[in-house]
N, C-alpha and C positions, 0 to 999 in steps of 0.2 A: 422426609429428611428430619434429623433431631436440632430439637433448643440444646444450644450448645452456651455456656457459664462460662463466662470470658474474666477472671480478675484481670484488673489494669493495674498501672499504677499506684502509690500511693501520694509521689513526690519526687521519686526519680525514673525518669524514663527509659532509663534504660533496665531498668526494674521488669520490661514486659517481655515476656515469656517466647520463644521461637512456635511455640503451640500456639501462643495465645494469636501472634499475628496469621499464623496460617490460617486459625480459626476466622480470624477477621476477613481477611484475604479471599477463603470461601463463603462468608456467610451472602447470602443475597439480601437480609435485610437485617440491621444492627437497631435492637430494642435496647434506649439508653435512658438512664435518669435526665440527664440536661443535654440536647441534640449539640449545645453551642459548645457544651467541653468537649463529648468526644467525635465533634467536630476538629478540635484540634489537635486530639491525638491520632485521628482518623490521616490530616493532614501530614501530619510528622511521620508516617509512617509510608505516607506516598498513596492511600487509599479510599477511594470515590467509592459511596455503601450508599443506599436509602438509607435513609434512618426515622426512627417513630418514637418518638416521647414515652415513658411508661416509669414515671415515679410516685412517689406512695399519694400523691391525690386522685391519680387517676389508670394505677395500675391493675382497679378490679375492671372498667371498662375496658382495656386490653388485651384480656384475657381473649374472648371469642375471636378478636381481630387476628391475635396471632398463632393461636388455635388452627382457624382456618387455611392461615398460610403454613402452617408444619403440616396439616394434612395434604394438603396442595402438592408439597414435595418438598418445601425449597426449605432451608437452611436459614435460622435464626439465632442470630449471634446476641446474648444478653450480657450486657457490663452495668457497672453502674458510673459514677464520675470518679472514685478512686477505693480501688480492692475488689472483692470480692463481692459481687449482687447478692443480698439474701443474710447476710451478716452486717446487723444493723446498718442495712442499706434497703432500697425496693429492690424487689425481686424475688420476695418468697411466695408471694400469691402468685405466676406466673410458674414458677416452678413445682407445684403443687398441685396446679391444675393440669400441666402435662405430666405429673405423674400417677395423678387419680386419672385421666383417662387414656393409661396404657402406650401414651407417646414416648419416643426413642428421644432421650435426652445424655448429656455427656457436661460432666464440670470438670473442668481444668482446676491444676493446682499454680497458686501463684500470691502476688501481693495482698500481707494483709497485717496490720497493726499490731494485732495481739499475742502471735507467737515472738515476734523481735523484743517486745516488751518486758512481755513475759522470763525471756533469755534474759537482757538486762536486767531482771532484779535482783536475780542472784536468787529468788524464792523457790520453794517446797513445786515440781512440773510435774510428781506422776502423776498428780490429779489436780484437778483445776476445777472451778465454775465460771464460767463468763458471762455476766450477767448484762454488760452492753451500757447502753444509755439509761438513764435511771430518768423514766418517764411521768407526766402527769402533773398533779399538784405536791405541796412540800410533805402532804399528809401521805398521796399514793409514794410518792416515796421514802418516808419513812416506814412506809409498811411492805415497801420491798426489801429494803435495808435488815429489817425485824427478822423477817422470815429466812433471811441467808446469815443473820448473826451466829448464828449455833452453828454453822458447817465448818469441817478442819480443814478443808479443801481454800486453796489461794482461793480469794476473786478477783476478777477482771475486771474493770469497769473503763466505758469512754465516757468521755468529758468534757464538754464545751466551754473555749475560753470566759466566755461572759457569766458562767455559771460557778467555773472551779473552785475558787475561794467557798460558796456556800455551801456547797455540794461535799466538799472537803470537810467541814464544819459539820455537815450533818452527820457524813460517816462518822464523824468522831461520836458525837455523840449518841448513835445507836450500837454502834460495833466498839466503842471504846477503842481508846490511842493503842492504835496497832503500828505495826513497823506499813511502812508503804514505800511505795516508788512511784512518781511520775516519771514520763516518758511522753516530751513532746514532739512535731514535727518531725517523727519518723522517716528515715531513707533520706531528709530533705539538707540541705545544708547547712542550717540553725537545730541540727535536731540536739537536744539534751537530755539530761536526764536526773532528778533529783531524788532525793533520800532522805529519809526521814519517818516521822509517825503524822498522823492523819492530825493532830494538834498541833503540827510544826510546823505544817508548809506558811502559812499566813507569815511567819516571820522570816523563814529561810526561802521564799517564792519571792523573788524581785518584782514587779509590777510590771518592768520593762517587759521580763518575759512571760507572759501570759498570755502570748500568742498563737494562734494555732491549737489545733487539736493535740488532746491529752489522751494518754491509755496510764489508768491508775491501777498498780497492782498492789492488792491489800490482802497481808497475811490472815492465813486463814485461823478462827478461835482453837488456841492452844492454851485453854487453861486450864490447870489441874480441876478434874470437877468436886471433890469432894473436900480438899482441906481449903480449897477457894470459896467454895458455895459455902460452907461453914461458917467461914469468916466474916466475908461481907454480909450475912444472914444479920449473924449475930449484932455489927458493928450496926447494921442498919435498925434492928431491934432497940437498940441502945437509943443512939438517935434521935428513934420514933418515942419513947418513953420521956426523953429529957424536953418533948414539945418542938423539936426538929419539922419543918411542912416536909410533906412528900416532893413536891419540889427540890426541896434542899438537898435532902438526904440521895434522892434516885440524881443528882448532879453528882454529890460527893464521891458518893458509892461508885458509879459508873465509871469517875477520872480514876479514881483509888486502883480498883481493880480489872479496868479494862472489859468492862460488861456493858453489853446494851441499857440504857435509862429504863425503856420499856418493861423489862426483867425485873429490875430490882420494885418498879412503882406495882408491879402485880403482886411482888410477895409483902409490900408495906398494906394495900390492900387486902392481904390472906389474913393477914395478922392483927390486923385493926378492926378486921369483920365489915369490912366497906365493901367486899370483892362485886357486890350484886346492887349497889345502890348504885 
């Protein structure tokens, strides 16, 4: 029998799917991030499942465990505590390994953060990047930030309340003040949604609400490339001659024009002859 991808919830429950519950309903054993959450959605739903722990600390030791039981026969129902498993959530290790070895697997369509968001921004949909949680230290993420500056493609990003304000701050200054949208506490009863540039929120963001989880959606690099790179080129040339630090300039530069810092301090280094020291 197949690992069957169960989205739940995100925040309203009646959000879960008539597949999804049948999928529960059948499953003989339900692999969940936290046993005690959907325990209670398990609950709500009038349904007694085994259930087995499998979140990102200990979802590569899970693998053979429930490996064993899809070959066996029976029927393993995967969720994570709310949306979709495998979409910044556990559950792609799990899913990967029953597809490298040939097992019958089946994902449901259902709850998930980033398309309702995404709709509320009112931004550019036929093409998107969602690049998720921005992970690691403030350097690994500045260097994920870098690498998706130059795409014309919206991105997506989640965001953790204890994080947003700095996280916001950083976008800005790698991606330069782009139009954005937050979008908190999706489907739930407080959910909202604000507007603005990645420089803005820290003044137009209340503290009150900085609650819950964020899906931040940031316009994708729309800048003319040749009569813009010309200019900041130049303006930052100027700058650099009048005794301006790279510091200075790759800040000024970057608000002016809406470019990554990073960008502008590589061509003060092309031009200063630094690029290799």
């Amino acid at each position: 029998m197949p690992l069957i991808v169960v989205p739940t919830p995100i925040g309203n429950l009646e959000d879960m799917t008539l597949r999804g519950i049948k999928a529960l309903q059948e499953a003989d054993i339900v692999a969940c991030e936290d046993t005690r959450h959907t325990l209670r959605l398990l609950n709500h739903l009038g349904l007694n499942k085994q259930l087995i722990s499998c979140h990102e600390h200990n979802e590569t030791e899970r693998v053979e465990t429930l490996i064993k039981r899809i070959k066996s026969g029976e029927t393993v129902a995967l969720v994570s505590d709310a949306g979709t498993p495998g979409l910044s959530d556990p559950g792609s290790v799990i899913i990967r390994a029953v597809l490298e070895r040939g097992l019958p697997i089946d994902v449901l369509p259902g709850a998930n953060a980033l398309l309702p968001a995404l709709l509320l921004s009112g931004m550019e949909m036929d093409s998107f990047l969602f690049v998720g949680f921005l992970k690691g230290k403030t350097k690994d993420k500045r260097l994920k930030l870098s690498e998706v500056a130059e795409i014309k493609e919206t991105l997506v990003f989640y965001v953790s309340p204890h994080k947003i304000l700095k996280e916001l701050a950083l976008m800005g200054e790698v991606l330069g003040d782009r139009k954005a949208t937050l979008v908190k506490e999706i489907s739930k009863i407080h959910q909202e949604t604000f507007k603005g540039t990645l420089h803005s929120f820290d003044k137009i963001l209340p503290e009150e609400k900085i609650r819950g989880e964020f899906v931040c959606i940031v316009e994708g690099n729309t800048q003319e490339e040749v009569e813009d790179e010309n200019s900041w080129k130049l303006e930052a040339e100027t700058m650099l001659k009048r005794g301006d630090s790279t510091k200075d300039i790759a800040n000024s530069i970057a608000m002016k024009y809406s470019i990554p810092r990073n960008r502008v301090k590589r061509h003060i280094l092309e031009v200063s002859g630094e690029e290799d020291n």
